[in-house]
C-alpha positions in Angstrom: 0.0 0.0 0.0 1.5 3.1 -0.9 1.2 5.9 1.8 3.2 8.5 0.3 1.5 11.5 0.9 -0.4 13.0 -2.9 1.5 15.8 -3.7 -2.1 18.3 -3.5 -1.9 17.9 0.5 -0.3 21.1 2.1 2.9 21.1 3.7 3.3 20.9 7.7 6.1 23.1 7.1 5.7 26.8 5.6 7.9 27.0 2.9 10.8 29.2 2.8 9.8 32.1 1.3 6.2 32.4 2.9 8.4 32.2 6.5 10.3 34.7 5.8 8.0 37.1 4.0 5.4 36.5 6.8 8.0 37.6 9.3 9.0 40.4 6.8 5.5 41.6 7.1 5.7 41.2 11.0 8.8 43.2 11.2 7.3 46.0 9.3 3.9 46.3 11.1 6.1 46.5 14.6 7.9 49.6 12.8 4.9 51.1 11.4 3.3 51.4 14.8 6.7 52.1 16.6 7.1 54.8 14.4 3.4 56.1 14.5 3.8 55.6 18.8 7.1 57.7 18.5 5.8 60.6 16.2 2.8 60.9 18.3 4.1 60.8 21.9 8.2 61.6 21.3 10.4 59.2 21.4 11.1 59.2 24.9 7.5 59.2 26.4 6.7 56.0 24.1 7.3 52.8 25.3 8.0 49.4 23.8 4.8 48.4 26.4 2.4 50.7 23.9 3.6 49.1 20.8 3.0 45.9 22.0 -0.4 46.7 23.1 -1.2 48.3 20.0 -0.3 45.4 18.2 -1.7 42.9 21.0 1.3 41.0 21.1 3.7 40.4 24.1 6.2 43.1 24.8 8.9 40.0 24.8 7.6 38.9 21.2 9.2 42.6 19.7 12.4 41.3 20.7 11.5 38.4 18.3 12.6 41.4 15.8 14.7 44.4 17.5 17.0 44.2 19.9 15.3 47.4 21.7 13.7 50.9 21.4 16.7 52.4 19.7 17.2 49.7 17.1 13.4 50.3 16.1 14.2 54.4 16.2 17.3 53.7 13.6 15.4 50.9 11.5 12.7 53.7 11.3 15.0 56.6 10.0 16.5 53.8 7.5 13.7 53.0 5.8 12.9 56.7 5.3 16.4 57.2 4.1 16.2 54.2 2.2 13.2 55.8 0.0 15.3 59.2 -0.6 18.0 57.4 -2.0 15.8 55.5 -4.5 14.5 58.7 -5.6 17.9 60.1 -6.0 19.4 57.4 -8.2 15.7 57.7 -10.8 16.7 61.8 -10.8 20.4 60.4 -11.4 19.2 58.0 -14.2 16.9 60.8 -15.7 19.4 63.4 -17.2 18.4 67.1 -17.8 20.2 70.4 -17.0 20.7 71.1 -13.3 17.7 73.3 -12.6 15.1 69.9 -13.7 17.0 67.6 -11.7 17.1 70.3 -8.5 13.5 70.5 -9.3 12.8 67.1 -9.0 14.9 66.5 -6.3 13.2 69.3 -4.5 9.6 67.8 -5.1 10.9 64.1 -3.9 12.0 64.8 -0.7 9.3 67.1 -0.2 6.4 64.6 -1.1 8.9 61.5 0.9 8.6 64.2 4.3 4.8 63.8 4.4 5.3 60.2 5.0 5.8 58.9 8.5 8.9 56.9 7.5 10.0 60.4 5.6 9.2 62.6 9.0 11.6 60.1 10.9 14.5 61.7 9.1 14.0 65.0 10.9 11.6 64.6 14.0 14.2 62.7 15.9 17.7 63.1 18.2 20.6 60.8 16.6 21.9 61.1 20.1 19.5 58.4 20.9 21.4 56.2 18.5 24.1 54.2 18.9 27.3 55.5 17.8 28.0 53.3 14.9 24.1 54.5 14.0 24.7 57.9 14.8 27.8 57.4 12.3 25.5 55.6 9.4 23.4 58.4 10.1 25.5 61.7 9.4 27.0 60.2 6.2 23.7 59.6 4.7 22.2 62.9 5.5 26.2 64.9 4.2 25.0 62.8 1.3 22.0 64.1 0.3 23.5 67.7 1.3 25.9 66.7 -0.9 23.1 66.0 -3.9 21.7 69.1 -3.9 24.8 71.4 -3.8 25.6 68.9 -6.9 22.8 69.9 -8.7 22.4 73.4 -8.0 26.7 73.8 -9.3 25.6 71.9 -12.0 22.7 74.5 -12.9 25.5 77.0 -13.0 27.7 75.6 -14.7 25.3 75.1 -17.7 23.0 78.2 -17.4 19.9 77.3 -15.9 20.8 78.4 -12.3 22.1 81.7 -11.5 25.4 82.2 -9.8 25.3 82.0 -6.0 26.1 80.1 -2.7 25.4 76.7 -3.6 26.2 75.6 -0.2 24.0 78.2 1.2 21.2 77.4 -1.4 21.1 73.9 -1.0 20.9 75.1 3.0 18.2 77.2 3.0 15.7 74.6 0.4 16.7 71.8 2.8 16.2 73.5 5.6 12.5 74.4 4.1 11.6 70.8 3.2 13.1 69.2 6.4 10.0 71.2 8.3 7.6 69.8 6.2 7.6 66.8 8.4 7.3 68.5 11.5 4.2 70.9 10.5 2.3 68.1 7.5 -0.7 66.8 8.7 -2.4 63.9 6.3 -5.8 65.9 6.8 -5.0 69.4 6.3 -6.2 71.8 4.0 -3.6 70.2 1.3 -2.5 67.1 -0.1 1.2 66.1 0.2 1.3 66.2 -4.2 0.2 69.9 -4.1 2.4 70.7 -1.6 5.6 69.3 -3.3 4.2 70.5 -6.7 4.0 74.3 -4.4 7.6 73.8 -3.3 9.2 72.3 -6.3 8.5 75.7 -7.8 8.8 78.1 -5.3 12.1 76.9 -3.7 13.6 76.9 -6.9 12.2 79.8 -9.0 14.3 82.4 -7.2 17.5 80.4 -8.7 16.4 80.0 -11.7 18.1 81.6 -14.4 15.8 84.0 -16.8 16.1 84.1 -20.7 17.2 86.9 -21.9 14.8 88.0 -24.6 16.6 89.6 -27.7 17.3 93.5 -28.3 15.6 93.3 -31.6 12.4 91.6 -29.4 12.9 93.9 -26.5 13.4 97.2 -27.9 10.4 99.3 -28.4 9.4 100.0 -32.1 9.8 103.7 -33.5 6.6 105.5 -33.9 6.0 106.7 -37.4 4.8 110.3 -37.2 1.0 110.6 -39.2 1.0 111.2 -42.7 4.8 110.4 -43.5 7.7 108.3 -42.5 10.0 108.9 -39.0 12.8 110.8 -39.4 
């Protein structure tokens, strides 16, 4: 008698891949309301106790997945930094002169900091990191510094920027953005696509280099006087 079991009957084991993705999916949902626990009530006044309730799990099951409350803080800002560099490397891919690529850059970040996982990039102390964190940390945001001085030396060196600081530039738009995640509010009077459509253009505008229209077009045309030709 063969007893082999048919091959339509479902494994007693979870393959793999579902395992993994199932604890994948675990992971996430502990750093989505970690994160929405920490942007609510500051880092410090959250506990790992609220997450756990939140997510009606044991507070010894989150250590099934993070070794504490400042390894869910860092994951958080990673994942966030982990969706400004994908955006970076499409601008990077795209081409155009350096005012476009500013431009896009600027409307990126902006839409990324009405995100949760965007607003972790700003709305937290890296002194609540590790030091090899803290470390990870600093280079990634010198990076994107980096970027947009990049692009906005670019923009001068091929005419669509005006000359200026483009240290102090790419300063004073970061600076702009970075508050989008303290002040955004999903239900406010705008949506996050308006609002980095609002700021791609008006954080860049003052930078941008006019065209120069021609004499010929610019100069004002000779009034004949009435009855014969000007003299």
């Amino acid at each position: 008698m063969d007893t082999r079991r048919p091959s339509s009957d479902p494994s007693p084991w979870m393959p793999f891949e579902s395992r993994r993705r199932a604890r994948d999916e675990k992971r996430e949902a502990v750093l989505r309301t970690a994160l929405q626990s920490f942007l609510e009530q500051g880092y410090h006044r959250a506990t790992l106790n609220d997450v756990a309730e939140r997510l009606n799990i044991t507070k010894p099951a989150l250590y099934n997945y993070f070794r504490g409350k400042d390894d869910i803080l860092f994951e958080c800002w990673a994942l966030g930094q982990e969706r400004v560099d994908e955006f970076i490397a499409e601008i990077e891919a795209s081409g155009g002169n350096g005012l476009a690529r500013l431009r896009k850059l600027v409307h990126a970040y902006a839409r990324i900091m009405a995100t949760d996982f965007g607003a972790s990039l700003v709305r937290f102390d890296s002194r609540d990191l590790s030091e090899k964190n803290r470390k990870v940390m600093r280079a990634s945001k010198k990076s994107v510094d980096l970027t947009f001085r990049r692009y906005i030396a670019e923009g001068i060196a091929d005419g669509s920027i005006k000359p200026c600081d483009a240290k102090l530039a790419a300063f004073a738009i970061a600076g702009s953005l970075n508050w989008i995640g303290h002040w955004f509010q999903p239900d406010g009077a705008l949506p996050a696509d308006a609002i980095a459509d609002e700021f791609s253009v008006r954080l860049t505008d003052g930078l941008a280099r006019k065209q120069i229209t021609s004499r010929a077009q610019s100069a004002p045309a000779k009034k004949q006087r009435s009855g014969g030709e000007s003299k």
